[in-house]
C-alpha positions in Angstrom: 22.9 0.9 61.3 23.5 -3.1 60.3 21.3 -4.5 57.8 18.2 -6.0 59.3 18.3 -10.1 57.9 15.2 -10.2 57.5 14.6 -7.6 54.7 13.3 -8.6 51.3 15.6 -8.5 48.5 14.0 -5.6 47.0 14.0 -3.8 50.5 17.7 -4.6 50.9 18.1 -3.0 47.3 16.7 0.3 48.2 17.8 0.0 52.2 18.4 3.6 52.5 15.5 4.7 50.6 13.7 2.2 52.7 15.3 3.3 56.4 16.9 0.0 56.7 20.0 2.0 56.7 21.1 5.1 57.6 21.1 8.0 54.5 24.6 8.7 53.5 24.9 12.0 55.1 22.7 15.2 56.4 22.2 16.3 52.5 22.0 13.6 49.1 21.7 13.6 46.1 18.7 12.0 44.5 17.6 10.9 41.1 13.9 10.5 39.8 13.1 9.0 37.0 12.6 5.6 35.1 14.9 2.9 34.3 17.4 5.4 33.3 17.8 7.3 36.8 19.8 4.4 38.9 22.7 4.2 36.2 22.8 7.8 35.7 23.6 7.9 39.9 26.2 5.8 39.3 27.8 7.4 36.9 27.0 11.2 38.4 28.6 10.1 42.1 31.8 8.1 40.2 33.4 11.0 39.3 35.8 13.1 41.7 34.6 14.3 45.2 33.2 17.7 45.0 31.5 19.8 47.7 28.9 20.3 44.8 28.0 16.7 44.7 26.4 15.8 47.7 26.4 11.3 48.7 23.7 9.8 46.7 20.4 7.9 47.5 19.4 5.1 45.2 15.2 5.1 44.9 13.0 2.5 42.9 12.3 4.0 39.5 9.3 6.5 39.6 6.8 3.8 37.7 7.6 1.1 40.6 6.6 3.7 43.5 3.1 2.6 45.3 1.2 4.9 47.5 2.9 3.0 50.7 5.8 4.5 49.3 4.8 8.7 49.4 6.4 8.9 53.1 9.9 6.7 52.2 10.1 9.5 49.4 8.9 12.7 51.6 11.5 11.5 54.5 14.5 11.4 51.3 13.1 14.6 50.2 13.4 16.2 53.0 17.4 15.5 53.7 17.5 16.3 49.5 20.4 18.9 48.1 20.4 18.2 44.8 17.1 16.7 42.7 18.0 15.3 39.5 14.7 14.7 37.9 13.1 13.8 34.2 9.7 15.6 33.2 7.1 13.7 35.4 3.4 14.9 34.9 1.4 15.9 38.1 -0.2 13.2 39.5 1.4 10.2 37.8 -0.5 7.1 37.9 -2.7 8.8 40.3 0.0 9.8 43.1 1.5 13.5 43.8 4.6 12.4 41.8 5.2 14.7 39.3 8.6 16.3 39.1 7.3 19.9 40.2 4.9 17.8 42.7 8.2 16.4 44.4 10.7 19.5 43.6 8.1 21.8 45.6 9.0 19.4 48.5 12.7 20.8 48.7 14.1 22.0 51.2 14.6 26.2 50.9 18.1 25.7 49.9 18.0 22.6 47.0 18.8 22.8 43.8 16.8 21.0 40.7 18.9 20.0 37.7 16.2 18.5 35.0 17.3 16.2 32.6 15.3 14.8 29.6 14.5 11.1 28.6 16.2 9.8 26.7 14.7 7.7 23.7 16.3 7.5 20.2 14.9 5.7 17.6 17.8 6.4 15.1 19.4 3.1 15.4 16.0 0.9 15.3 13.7 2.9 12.9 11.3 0.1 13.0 11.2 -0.5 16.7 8.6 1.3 19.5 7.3 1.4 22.8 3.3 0.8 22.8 1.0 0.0 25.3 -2.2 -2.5 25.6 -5.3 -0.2 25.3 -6.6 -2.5 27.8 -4.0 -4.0 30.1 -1.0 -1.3 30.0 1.1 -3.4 32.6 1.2 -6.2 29.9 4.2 -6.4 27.7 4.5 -8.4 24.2 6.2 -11.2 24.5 10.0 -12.0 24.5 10.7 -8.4 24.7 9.2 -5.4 25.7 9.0 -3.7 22.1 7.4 -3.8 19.0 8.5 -3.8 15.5 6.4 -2.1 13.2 7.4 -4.5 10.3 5.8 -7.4 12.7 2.6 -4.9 13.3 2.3 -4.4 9.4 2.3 -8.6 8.8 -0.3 -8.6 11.8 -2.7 -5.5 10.3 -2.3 -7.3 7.1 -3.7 -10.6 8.6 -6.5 -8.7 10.6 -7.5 -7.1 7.5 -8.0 -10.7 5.3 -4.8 -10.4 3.5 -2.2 -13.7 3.4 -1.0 -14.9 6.9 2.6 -14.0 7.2 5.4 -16.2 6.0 7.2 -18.5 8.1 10.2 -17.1 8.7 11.3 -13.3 7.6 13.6 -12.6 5.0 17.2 -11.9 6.1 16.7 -8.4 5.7 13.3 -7.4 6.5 12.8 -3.8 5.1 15.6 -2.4 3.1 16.0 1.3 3.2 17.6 3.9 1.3 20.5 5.2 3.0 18.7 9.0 3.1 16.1 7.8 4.9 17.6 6.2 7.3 19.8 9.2 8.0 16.2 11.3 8.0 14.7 9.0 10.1 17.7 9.3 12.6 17.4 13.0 11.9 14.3 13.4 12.9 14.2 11.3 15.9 17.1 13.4 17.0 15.3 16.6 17.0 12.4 14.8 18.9 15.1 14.7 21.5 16.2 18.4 21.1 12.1 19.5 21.5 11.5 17.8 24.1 14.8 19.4 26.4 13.6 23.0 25.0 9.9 22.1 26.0 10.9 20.8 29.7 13.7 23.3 30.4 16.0 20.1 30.7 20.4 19.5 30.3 21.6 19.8 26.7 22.4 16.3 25.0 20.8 16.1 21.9 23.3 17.8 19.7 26.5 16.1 21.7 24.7 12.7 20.2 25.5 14.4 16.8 29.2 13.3 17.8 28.9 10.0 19.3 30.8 7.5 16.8 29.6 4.1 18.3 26.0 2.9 18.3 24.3 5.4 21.4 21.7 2.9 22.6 21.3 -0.8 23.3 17.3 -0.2 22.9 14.9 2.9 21.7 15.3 3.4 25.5 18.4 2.2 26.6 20.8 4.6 26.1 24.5 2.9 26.2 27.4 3.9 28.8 28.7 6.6 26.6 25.9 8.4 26.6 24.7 7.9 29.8 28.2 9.2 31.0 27.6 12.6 28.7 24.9 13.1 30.8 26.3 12.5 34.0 29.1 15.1 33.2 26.7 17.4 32.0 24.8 17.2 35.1 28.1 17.4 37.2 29.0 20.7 35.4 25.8 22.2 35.8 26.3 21.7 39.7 29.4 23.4 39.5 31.4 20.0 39.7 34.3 18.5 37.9 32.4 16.9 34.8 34.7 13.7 35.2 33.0 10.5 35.8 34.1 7.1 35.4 32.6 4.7 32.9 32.2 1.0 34.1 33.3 -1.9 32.8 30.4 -3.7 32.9 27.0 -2.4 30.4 24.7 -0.6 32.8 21.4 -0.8 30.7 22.4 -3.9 28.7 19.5 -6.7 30.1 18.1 -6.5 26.4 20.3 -5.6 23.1 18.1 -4.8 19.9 19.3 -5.9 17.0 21.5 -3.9 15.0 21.2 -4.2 11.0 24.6 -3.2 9.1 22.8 -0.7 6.7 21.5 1.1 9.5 25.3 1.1 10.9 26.3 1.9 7.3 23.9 4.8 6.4 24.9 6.5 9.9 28.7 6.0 9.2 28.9 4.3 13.0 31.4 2.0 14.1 30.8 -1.1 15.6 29.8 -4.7 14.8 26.0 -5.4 13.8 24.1 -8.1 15.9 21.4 -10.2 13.5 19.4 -11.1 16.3 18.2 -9.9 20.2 20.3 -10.1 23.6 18.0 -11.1 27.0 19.4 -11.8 29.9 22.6 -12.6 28.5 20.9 -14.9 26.3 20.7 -15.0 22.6 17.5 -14.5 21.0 16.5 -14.7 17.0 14.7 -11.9 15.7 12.7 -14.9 13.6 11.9 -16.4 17.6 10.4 -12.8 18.4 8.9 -12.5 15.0 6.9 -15.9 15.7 6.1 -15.0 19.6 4.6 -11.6 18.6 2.5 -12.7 15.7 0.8 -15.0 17.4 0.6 -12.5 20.2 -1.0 -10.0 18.3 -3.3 -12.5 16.5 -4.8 -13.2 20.0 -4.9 -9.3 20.7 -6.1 -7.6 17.6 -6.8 -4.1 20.0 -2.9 -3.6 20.2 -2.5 -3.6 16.3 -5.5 -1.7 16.2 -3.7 0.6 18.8 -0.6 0.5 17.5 -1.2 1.7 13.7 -3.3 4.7 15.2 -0.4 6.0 16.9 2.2 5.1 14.4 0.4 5.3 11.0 2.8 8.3 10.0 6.1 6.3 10.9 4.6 3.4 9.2 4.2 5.5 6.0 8.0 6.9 6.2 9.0 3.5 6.4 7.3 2.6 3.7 5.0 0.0 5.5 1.7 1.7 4.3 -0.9 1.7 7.2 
């Protein structure tokens, strides 16, 4: 079937998913999750052919599906062999879209391999994921993360102490070499509870090995890793585990920055970066200092929010709260 010209772009990106073209055979491959599930396709389908490893479908990441969606999915589900899925709690955002929700829409004969999220904190002890109490679809600006040295200056403003300088000093929180290697530790065995919790593929401990920095972002795992869980996912099918890492960074639209004694203290190769990547771009961490402050001056309820949920992190870091 030719592509219709007048799709959208985002219709043409998901054609098959969408029925603008055919699926890629009678059984596929499919992989749910967030951000994380389109690379991991790529990388689980670039390996060698194998009966094992049916052609795969690319679908919209499991936050961008709308209830107009639910029978796109049910008609891919239906042709599914092989269901590659993170945990996904029943009724997600309020549709049927929880991993167990879609698995029990299998045909007989499919097979579900879970995998777990991946989110490591080891190389950005400072940095999180947190949502507004109030408007969740609303991310801070410049990037989509907060650093809880930032939400310290804020709380500290918010609570009548001095306004924060200017501009941050060139290194912001200096930590003992132990505790960035606990900190690391312990976000690693996050990791390990979470795939003993949900049943998922083994990674945590292969991390143990990986000798250059494993993510671009606390949720942006880099190509190496994302290719040790390709592999692992190929081998549990019964596959050859080879896959074939691109040249180009799959999950690298924003880089963190990277601060040489958190290289140092983890022993990891690889040069630092002082400041943020977007887009390609170059961004100061001093520009996203500024943005966010202001940010969070105009939205006390998120520093509010955020030292709830983080108040123990805060204290390991040393950052009272």
């Amino acid at each position: 079937m030719t592509m219709h010209p007048a799709v959208d772009g985002r219709t043409g990106h998901y054609a098959e998913f969408y029925g603008v073209r055919e699926l890629p055979g009678p059984e596929v491959l499919v992989v749910l999750g967030n951000c994380q599930s389109e690379a991991l396709r790529l990388l689980i389908s670039s390996g060698p052919e194998d009966p094992a490893i049916p052609p795969t479908v690319r679908i919209p990441p499991v936050f961008e599906l709308t209830a107009a969606d639910l029978p796109r999915l049910q008609r891919v589900l239906q042709r599914t062999r092989v269901l590659v899925a993170q945990p996904i709690r029943a009724d997600y955002r309020g549709l049927p879209l929880g991993a167990e929700q879609l698995a029990s829409q299998l045909p007989s004969a499919s097979s579900v391999v879970r995998i777990p999220v991946l989110y490591d904190s080891g190389l950005f002890p400072w940095v999180v994921t947190l949502r507004h109490p109030s408007r969740p679809e609303e991310d801070p600006p410049v990037v989509p993360y907060h650093d809880l040295r930032t939400l310290a200056e804020a709380a500290t403003e918010l609570s009548g102490g001095p306004r924060a300088a200017a501009r941050p000093p060139a290194v912001r929180l200096p930590l003992a070499p132990e505790r960035i290697r606990h900190l690391a530790e312990q976000s690693l065995s996050r990791l390990l509870a979470r795939e003993k919790a949900h049943g998922t593929v083994a990674l945590a401990e292969r991390l143990r090995h990986v000798t250059v920095p494993a993510f671009h972002t606390v949720n942006h795992p880099a190509n190496e890793v994302l290719a040790l869980l390709a592999s692992a996912v190929r081998s549990q099918l019964g596959a050859d585990p080879a896959v074939v890492l691109p040249r180009r960074t799959l999950l690298g639209e924003v880089l963190a920055p990277l601060e040489p004694q958190v290289l140092t203290a983890l022993g990891l190769e690889g040069p630092s970066r002082a400041g943020w990547t977007v887009g390609g771009e170059p961004v100061t961490e001093a520009a996203v200092r500024a943005a966010q402050l202001e940010w969070y001056r105009a939205n006390p309820v998120v520093v509010e929010a955020g030292i709830d949920r983080h108040r123990q992190l805060m204290a390991d870091l040393g950052l009272g709260g």
